[in-house]
mmCIF file of the N, C-alpha and C atoms, coordinates in Angstrom:
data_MODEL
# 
_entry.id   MODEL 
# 
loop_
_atom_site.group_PDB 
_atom_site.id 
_atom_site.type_symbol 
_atom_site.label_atom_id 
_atom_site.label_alt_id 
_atom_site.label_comp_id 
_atom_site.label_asym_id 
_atom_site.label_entity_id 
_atom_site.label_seq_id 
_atom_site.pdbx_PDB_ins_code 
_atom_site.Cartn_x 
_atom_site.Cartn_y 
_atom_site.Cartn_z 
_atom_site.occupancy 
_atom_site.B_iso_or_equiv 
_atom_site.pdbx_formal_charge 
_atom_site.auth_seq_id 
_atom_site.auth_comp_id 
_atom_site.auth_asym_id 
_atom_site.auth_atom_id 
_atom_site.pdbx_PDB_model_num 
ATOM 1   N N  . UNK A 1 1  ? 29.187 -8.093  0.158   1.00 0.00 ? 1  UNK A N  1 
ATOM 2   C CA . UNK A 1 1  ? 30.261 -7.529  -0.655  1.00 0.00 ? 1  UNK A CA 1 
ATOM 3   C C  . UNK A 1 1  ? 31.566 -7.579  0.117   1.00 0.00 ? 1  UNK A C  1 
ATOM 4   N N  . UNK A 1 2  ? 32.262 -7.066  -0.502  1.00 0.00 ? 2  UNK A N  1 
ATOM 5   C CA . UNK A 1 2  ? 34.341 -7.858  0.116   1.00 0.00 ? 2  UNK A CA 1 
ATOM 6   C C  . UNK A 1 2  ? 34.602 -8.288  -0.276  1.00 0.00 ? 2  UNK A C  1 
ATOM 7   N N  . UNK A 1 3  ? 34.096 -9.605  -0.511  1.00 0.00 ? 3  UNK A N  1 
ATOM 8   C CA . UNK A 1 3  ? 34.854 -10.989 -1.455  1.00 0.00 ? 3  UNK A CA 1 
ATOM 9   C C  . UNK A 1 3  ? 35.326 -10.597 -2.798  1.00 0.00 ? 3  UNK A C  1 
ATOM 10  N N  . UNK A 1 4  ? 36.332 -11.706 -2.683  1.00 0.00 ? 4  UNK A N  1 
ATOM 11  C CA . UNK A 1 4  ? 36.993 -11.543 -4.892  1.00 0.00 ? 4  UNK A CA 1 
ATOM 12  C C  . UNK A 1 4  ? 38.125 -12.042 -4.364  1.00 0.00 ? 4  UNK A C  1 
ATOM 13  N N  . UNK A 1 5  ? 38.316 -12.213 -5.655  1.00 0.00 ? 5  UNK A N  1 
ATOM 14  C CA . UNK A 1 5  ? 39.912 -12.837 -5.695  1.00 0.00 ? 5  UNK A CA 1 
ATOM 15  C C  . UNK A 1 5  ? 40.995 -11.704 -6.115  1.00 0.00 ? 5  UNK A C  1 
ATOM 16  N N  . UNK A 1 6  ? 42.117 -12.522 -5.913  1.00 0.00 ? 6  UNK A N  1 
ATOM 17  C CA . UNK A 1 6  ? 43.081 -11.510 -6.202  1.00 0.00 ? 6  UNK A CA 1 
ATOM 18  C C  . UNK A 1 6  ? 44.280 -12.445 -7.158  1.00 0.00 ? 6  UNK A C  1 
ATOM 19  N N  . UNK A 1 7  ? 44.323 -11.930 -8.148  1.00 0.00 ? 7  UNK A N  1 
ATOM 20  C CA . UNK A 1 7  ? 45.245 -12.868 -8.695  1.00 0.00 ? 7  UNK A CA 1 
ATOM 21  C C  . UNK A 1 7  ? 47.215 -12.417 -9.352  1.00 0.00 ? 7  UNK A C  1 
ATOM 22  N N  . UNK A 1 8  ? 47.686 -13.017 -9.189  1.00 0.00 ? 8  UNK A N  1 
ATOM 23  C CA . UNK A 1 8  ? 49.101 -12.925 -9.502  1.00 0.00 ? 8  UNK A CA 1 
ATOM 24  C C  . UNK A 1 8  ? 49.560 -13.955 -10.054 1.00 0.00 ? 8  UNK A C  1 
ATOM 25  N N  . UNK A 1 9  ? 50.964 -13.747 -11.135 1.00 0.00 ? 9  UNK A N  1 
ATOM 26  C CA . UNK A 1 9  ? 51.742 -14.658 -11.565 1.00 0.00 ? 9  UNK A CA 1 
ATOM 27  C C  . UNK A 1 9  ? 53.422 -14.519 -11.447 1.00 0.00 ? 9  UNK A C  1 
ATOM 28  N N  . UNK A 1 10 ? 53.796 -15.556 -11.761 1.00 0.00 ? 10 UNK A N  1 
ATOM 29  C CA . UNK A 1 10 ? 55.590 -16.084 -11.260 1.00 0.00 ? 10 UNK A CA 1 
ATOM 30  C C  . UNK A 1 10 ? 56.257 -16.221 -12.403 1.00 0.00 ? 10 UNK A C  1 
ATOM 31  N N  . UNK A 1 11 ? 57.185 -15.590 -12.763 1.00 0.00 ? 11 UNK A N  1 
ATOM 32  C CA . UNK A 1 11 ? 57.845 -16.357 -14.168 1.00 0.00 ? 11 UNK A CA 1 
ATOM 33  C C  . UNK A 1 11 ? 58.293 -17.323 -13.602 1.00 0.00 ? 11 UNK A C  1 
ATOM 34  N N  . UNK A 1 12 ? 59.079 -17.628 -12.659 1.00 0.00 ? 12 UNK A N  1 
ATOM 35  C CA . UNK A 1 12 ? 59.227 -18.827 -12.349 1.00 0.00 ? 12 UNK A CA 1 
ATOM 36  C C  . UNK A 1 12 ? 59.255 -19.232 -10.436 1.00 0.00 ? 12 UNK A C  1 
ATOM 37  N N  . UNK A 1 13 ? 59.451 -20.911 -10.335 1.00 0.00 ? 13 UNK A N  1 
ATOM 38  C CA . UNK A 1 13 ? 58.870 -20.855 -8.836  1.00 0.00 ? 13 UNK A CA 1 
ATOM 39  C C  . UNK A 1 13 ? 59.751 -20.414 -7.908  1.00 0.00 ? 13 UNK A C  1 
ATOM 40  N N  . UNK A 1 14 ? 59.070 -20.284 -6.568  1.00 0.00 ? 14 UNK A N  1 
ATOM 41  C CA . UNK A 1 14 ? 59.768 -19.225 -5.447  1.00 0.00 ? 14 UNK A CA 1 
ATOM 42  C C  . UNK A 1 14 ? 59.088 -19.003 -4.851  1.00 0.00 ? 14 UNK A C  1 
ATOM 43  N N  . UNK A 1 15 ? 59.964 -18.489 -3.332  1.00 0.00 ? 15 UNK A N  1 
ATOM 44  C CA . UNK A 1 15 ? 59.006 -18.093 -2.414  1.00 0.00 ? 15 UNK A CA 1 
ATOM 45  C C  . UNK A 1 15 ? 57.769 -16.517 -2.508  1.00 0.00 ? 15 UNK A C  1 
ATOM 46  N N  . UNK A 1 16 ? 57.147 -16.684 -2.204  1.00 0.00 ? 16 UNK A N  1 
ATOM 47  C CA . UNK A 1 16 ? 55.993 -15.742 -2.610  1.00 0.00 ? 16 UNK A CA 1 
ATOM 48  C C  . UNK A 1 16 ? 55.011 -15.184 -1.289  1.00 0.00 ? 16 UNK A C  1 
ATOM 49  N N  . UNK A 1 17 ? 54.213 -14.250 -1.109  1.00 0.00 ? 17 UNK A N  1 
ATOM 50  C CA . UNK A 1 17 ? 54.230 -13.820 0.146   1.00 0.00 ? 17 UNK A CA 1 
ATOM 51  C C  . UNK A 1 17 ? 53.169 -12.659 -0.455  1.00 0.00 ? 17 UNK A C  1 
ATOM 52  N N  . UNK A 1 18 ? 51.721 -12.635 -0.137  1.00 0.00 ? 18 UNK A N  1 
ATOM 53  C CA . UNK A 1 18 ? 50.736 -11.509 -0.552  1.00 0.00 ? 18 UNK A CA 1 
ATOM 54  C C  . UNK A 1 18 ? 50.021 -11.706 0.771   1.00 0.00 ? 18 UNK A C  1 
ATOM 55  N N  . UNK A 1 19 ? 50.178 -9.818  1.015   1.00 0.00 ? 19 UNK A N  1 
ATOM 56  C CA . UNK A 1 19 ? 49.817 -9.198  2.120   1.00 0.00 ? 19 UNK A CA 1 
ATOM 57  C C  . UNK A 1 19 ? 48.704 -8.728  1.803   1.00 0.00 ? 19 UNK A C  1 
ATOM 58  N N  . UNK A 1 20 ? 47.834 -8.156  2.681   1.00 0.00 ? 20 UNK A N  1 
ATOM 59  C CA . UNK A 1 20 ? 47.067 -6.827  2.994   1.00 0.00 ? 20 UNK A CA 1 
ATOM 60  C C  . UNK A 1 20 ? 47.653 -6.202  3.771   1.00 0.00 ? 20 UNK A C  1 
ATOM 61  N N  . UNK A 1 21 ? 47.343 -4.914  3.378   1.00 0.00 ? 21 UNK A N  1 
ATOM 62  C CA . UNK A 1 21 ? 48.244 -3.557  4.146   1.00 0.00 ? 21 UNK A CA 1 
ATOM 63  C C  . UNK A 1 21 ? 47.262 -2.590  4.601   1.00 0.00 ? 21 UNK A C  1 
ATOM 64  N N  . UNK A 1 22 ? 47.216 -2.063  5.629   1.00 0.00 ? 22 UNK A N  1 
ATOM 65  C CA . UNK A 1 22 ? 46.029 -0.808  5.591   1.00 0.00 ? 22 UNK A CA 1 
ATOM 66  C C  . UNK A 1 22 ? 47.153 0.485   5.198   1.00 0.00 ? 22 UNK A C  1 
ATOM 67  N N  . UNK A 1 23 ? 46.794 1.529   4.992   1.00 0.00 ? 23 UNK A N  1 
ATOM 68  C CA . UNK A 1 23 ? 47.332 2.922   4.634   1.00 0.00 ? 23 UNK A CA 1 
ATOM 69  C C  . UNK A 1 23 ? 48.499 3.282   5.384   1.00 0.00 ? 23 UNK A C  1 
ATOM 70  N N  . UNK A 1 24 ? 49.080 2.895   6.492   1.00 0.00 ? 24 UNK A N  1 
ATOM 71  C CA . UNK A 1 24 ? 49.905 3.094   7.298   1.00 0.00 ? 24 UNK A CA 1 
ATOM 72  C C  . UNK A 1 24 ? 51.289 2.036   6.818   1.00 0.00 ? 24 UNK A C  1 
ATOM 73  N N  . UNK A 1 25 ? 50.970 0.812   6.121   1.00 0.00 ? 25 UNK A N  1 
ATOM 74  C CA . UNK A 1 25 ? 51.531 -0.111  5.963   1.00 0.00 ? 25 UNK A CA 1 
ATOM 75  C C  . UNK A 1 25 ? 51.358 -1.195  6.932   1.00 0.00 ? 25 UNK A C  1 
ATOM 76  N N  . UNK A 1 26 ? 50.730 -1.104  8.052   1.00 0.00 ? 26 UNK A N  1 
ATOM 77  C CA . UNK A 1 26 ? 50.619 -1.791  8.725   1.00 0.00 ? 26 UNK A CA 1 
ATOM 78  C C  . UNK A 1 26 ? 49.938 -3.583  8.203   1.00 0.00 ? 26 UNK A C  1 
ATOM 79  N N  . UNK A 1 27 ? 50.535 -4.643  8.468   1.00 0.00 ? 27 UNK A N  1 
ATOM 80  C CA . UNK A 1 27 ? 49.890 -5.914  7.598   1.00 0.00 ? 27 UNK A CA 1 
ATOM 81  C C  . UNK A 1 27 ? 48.048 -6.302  8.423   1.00 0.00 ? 27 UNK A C  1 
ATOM 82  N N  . UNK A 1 28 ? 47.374 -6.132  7.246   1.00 0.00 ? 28 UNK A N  1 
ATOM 83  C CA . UNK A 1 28 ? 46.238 -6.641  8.061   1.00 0.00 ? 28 UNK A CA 1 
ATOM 84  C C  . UNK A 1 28 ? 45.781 -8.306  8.010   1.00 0.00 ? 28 UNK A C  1 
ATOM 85  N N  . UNK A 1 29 ? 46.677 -8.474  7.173   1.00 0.00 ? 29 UNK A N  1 
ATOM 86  C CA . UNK A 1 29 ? 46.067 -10.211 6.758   1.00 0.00 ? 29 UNK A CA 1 
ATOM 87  C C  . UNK A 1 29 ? 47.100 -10.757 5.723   1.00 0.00 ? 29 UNK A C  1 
ATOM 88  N N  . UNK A 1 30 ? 47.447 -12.031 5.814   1.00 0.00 ? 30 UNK A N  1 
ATOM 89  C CA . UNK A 1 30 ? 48.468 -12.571 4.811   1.00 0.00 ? 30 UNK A CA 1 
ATOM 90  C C  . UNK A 1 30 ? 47.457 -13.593 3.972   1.00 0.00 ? 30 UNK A C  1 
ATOM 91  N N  . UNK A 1 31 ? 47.570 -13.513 2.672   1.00 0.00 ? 31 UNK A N  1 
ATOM 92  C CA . UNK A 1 31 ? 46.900 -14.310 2.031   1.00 0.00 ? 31 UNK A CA 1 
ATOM 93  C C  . UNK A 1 31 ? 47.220 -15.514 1.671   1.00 0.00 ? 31 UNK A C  1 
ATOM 94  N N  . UNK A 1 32 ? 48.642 -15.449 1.526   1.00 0.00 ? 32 UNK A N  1 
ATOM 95  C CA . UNK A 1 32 ? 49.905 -16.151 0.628   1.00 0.00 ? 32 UNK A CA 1 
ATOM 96  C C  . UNK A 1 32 ? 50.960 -16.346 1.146   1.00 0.00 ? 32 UNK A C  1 
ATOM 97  N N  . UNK A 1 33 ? 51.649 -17.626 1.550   1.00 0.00 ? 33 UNK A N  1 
ATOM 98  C CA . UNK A 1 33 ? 53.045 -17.388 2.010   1.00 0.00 ? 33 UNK A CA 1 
ATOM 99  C C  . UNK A 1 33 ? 53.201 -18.657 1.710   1.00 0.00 ? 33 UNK A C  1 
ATOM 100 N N  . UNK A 1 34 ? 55.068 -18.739 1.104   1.00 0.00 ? 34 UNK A N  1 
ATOM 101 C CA . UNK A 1 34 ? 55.516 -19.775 1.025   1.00 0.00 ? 34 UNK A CA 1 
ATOM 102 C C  . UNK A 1 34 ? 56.141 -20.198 -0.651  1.00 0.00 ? 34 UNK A C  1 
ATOM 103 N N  . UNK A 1 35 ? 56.273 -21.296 -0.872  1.00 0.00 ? 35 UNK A N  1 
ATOM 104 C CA . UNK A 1 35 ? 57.035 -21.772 -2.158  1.00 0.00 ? 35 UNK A CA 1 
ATOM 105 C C  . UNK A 1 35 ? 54.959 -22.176 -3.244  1.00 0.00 ? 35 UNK A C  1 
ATOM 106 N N  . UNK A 1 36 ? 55.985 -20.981 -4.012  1.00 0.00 ? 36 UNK A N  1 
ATOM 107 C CA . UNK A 1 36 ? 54.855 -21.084 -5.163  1.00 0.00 ? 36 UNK A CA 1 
ATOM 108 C C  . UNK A 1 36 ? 55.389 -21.802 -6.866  1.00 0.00 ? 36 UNK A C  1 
ATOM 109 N N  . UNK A 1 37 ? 54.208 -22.033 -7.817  1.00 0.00 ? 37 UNK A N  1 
ATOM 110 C CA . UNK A 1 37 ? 55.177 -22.626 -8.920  1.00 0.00 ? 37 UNK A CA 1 
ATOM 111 C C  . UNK A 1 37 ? 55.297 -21.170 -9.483  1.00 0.00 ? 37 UNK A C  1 
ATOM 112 N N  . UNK A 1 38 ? 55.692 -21.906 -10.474 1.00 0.00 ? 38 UNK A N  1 
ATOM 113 C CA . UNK A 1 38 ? 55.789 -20.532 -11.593 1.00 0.00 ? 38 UNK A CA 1 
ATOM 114 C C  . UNK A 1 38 ? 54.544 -20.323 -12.485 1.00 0.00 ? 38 UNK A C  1 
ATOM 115 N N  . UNK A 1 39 ? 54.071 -19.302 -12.968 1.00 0.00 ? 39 UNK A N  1 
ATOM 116 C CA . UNK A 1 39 ? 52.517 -19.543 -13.461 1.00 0.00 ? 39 UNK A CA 1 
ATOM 117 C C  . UNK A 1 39 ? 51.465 -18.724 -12.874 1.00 0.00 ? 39 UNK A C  1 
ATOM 118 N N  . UNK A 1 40 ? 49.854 -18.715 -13.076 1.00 0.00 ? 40 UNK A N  1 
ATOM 119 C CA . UNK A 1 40 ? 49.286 -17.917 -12.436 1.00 0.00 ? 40 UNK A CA 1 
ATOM 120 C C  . UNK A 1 40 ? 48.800 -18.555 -11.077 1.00 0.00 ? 40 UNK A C  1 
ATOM 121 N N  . UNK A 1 41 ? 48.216 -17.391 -10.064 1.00 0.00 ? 41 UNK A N  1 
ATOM 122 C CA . UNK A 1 41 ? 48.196 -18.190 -9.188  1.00 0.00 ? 41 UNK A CA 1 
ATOM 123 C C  . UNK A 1 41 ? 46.553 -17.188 -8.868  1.00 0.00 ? 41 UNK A C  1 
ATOM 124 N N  . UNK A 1 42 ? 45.494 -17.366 -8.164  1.00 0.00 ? 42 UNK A N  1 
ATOM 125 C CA . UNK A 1 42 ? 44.441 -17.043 -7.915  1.00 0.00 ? 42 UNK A CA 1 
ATOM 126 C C  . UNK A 1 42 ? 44.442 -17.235 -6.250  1.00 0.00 ? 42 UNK A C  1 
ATOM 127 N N  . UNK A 1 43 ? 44.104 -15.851 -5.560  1.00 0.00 ? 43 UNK A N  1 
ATOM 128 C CA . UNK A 1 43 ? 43.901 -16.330 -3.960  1.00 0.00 ? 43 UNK A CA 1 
ATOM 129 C C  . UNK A 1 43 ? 42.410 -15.935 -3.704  1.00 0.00 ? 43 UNK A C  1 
ATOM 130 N N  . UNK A 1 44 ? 41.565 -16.570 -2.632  1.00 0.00 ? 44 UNK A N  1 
ATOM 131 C CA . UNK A 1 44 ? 40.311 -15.655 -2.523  1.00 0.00 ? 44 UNK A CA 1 
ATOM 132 C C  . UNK A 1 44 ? 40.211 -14.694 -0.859  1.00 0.00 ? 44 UNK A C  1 
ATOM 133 N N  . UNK A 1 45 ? 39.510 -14.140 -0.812  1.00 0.00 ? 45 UNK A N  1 
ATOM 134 C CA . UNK A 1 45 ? 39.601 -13.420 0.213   1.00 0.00 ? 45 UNK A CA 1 
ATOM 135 C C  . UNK A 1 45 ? 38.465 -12.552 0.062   1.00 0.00 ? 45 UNK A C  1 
ATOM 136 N N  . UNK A 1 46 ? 38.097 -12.567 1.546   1.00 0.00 ? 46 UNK A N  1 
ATOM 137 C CA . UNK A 1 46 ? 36.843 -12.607 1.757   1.00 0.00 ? 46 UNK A CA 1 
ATOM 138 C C  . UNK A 1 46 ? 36.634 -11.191 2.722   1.00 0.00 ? 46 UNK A C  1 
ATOM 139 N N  . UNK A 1 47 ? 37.619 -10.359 2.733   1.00 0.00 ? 47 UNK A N  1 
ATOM 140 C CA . UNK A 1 47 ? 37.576 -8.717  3.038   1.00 0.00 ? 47 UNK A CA 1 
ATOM 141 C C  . UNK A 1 47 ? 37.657 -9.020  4.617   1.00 0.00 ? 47 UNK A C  1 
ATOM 142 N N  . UNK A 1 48 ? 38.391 -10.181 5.566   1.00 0.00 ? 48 UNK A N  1 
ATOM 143 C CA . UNK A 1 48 ? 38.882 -9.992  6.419   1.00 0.00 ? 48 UNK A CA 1 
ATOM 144 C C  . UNK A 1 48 ? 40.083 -9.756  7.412   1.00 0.00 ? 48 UNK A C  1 
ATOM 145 N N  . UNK A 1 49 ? 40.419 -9.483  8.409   1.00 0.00 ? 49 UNK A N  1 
ATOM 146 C CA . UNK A 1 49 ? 41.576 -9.069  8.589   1.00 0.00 ? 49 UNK A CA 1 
ATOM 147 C C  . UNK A 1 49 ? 42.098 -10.362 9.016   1.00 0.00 ? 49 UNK A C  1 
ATOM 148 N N  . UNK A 1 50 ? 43.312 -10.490 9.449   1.00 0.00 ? 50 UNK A N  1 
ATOM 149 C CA . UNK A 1 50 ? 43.969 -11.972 10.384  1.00 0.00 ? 50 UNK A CA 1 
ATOM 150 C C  . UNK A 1 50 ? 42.977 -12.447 11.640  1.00 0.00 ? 50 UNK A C  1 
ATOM 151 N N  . UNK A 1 51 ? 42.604 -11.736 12.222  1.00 0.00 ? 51 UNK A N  1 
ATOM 152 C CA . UNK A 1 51 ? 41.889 -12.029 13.608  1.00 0.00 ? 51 UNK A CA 1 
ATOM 153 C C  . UNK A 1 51 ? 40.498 -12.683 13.032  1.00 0.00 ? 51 UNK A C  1 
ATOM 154 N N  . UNK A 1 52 ? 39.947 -12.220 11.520  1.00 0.00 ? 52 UNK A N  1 
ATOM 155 C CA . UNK A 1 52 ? 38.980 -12.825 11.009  1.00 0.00 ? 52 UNK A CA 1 
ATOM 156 C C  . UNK A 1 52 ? 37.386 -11.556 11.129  1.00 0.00 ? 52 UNK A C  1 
ATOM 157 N N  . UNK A 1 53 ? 38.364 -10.696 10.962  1.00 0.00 ? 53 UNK A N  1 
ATOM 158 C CA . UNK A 1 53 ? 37.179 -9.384  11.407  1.00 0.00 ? 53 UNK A CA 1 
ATOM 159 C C  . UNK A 1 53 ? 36.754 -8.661  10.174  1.00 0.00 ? 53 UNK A C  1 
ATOM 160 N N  . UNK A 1 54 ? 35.843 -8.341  9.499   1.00 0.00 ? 54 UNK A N  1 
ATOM 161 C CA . UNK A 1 54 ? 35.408 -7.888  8.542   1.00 0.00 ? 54 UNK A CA 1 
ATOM 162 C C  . UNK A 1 54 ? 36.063 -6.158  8.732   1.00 0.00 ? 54 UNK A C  1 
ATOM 163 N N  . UNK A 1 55 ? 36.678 -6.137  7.698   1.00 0.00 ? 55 UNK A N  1 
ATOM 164 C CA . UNK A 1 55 ? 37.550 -4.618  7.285   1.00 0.00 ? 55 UNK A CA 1 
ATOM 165 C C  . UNK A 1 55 ? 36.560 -3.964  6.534   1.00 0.00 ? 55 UNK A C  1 
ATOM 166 N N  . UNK A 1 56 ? 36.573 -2.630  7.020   1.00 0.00 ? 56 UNK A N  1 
ATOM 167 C CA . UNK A 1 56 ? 35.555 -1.326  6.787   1.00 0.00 ? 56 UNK A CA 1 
ATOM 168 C C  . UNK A 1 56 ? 35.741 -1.020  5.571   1.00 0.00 ? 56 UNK A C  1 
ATOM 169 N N  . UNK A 1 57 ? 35.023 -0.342  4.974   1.00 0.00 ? 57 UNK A N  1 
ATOM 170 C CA . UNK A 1 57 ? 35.429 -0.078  3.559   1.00 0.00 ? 57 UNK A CA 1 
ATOM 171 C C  . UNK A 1 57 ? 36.030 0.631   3.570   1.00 0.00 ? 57 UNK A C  1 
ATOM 172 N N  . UNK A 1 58 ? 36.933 1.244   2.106   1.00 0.00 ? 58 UNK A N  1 
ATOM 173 C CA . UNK A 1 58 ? 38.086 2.016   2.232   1.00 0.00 ? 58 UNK A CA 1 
ATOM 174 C C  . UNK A 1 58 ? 39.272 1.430   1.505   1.00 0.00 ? 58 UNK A C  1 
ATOM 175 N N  . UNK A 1 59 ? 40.621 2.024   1.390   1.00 0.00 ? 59 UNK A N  1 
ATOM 176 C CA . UNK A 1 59 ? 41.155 2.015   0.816   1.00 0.00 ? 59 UNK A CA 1 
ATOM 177 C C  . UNK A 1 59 ? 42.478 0.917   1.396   1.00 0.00 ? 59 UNK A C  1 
ATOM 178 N N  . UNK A 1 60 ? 42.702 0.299   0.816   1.00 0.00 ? 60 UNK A N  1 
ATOM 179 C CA . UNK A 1 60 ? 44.120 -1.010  1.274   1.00 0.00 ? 60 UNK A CA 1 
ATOM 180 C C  . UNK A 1 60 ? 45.005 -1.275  0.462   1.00 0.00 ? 60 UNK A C  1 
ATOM 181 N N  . UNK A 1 61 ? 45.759 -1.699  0.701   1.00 0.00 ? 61 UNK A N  1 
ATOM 182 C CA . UNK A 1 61 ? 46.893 -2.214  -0.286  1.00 0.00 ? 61 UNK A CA 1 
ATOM 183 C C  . UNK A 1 61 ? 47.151 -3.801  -0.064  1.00 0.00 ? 61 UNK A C  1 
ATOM 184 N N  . UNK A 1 62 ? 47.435 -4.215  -1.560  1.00 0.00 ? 62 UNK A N  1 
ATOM 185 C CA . UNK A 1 62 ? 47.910 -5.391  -1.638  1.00 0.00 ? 62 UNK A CA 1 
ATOM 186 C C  . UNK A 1 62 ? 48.869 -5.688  -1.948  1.00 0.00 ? 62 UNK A C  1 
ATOM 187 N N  . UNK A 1 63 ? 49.716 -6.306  -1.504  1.00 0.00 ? 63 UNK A N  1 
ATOM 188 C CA . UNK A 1 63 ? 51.677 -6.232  -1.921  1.00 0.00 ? 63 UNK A CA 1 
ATOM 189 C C  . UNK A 1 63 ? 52.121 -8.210  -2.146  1.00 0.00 ? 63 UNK A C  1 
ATOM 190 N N  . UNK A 1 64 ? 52.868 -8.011  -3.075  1.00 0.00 ? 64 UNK A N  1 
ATOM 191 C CA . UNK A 1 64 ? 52.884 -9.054  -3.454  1.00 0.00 ? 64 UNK A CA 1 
ATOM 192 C C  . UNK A 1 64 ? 54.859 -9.148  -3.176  1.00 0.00 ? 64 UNK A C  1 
ATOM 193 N N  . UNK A 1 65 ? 55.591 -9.846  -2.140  1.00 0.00 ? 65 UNK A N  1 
ATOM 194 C CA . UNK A 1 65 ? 57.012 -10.001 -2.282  1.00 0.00 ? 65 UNK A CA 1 
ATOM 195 C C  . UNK A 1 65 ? 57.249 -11.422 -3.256  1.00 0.00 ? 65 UNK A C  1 
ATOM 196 N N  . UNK A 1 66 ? 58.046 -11.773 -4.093  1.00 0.00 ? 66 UNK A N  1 
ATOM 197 C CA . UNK A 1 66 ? 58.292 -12.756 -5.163  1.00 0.00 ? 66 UNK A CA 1 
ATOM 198 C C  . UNK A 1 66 ? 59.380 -12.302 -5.946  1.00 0.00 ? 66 UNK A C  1 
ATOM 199 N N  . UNK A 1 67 ? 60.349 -13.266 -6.327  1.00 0.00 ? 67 UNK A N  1 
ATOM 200 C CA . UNK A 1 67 ? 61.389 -12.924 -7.024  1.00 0.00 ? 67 UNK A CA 1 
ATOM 201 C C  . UNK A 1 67 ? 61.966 -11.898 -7.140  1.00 0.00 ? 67 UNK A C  1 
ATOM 202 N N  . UNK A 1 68 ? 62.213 -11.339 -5.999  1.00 0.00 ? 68 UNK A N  1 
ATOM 203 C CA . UNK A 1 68 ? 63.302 -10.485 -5.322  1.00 0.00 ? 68 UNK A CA 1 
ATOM 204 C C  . UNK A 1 68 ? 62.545 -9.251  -5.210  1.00 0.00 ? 68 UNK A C  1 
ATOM 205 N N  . UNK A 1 69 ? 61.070 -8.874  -6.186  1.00 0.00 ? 69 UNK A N  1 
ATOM 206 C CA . UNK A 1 69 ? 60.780 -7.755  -6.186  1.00 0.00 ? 69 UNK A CA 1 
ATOM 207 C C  . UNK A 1 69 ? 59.663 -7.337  -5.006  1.00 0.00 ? 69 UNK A C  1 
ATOM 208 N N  . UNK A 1 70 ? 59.461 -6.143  -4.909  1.00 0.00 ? 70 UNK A N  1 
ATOM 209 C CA . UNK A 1 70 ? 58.169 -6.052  -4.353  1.00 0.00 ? 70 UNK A CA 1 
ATOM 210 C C  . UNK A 1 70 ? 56.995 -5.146  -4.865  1.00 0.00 ? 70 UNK A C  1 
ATOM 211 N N  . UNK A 1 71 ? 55.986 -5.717  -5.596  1.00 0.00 ? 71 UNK A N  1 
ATOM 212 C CA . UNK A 1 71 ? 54.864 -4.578  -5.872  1.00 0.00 ? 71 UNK A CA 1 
ATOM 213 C C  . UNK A 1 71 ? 53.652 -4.541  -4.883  1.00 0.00 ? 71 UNK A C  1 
ATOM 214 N N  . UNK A 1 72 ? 53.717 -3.250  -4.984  1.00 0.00 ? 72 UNK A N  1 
ATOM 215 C CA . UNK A 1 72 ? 52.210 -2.999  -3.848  1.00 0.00 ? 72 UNK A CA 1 
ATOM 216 C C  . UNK A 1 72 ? 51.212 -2.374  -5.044  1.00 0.00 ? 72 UNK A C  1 
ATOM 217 N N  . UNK A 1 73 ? 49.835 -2.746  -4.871  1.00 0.00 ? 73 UNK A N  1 
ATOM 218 C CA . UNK A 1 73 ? 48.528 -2.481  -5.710  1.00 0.00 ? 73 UNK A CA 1 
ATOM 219 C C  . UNK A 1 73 ? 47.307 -1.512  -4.431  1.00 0.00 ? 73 UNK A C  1 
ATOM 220 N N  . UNK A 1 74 ? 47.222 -0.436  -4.891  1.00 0.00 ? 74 UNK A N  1 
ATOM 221 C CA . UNK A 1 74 ? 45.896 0.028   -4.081  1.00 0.00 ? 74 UNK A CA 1 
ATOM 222 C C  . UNK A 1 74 ? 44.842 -0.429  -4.695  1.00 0.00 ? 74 UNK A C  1 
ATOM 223 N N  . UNK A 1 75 ? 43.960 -1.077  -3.524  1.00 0.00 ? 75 UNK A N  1 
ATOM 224 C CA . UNK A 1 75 ? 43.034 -1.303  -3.873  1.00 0.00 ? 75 UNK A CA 1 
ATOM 225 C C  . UNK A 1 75 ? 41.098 -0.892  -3.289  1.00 0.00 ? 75 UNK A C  1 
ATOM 226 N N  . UNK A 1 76 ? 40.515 -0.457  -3.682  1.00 0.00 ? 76 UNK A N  1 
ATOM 227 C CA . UNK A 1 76 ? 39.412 -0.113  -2.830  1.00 0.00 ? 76 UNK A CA 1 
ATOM 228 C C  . UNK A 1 76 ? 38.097 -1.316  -2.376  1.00 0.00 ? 76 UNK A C  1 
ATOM 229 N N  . UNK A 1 77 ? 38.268 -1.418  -1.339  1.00 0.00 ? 77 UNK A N  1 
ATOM 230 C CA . UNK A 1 77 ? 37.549 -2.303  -0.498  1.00 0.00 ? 77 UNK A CA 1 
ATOM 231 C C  . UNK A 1 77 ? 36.223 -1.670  -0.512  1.00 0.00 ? 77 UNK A C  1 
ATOM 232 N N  . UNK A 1 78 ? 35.037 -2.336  -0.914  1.00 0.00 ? 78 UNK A N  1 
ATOM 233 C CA . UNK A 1 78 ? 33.873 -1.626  -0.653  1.00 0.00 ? 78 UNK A CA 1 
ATOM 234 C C  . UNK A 1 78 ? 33.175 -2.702  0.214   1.00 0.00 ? 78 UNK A C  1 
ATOM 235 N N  . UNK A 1 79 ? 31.803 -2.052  0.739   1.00 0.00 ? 79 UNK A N  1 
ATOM 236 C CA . UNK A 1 79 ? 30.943 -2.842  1.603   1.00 0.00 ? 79 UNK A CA 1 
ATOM 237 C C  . UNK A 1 79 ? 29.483 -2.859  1.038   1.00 0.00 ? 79 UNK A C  1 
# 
């Protein structure tokens, strides 16, 4: 368990940038970075951090920066 996707869309293209965050804000893993189209976009992720370390269960955030805005999503990580 961990795995899933995470999905987002663009009204139109731009740079785009989806984090993991632990509770502090601190970034635990970048999923996404760079020039995206416009449209939906699907990432997968596999409940690890950058170093490639399996994250405990619990609670994280996913933040998505794109067209000027920024939304963050809590999300619960289970094991």
């Amino acid at each position: 368990r961990g795995a899933g996707t995470i999905g987002f869309s663009l009204s139109r293209s731009g740079d785009a940038t989806l984090d993991v965050l632990d509770i502090g804000g601190r970034v635990l893993a970048t999923l996404a970075r760079g020039e995206h189209a416009s449209g939906a976009h699907r990432v997968a992720w596999d409940g690890r951090d950058a170093r490639g370390q399996k994250l405990a269960a619990g609670m994280v955030f996913v933040r998505l920066a794109a067209e000027g805005r920024v939304l963050t999503q809590r999300v619960a990580l289970s094991r």
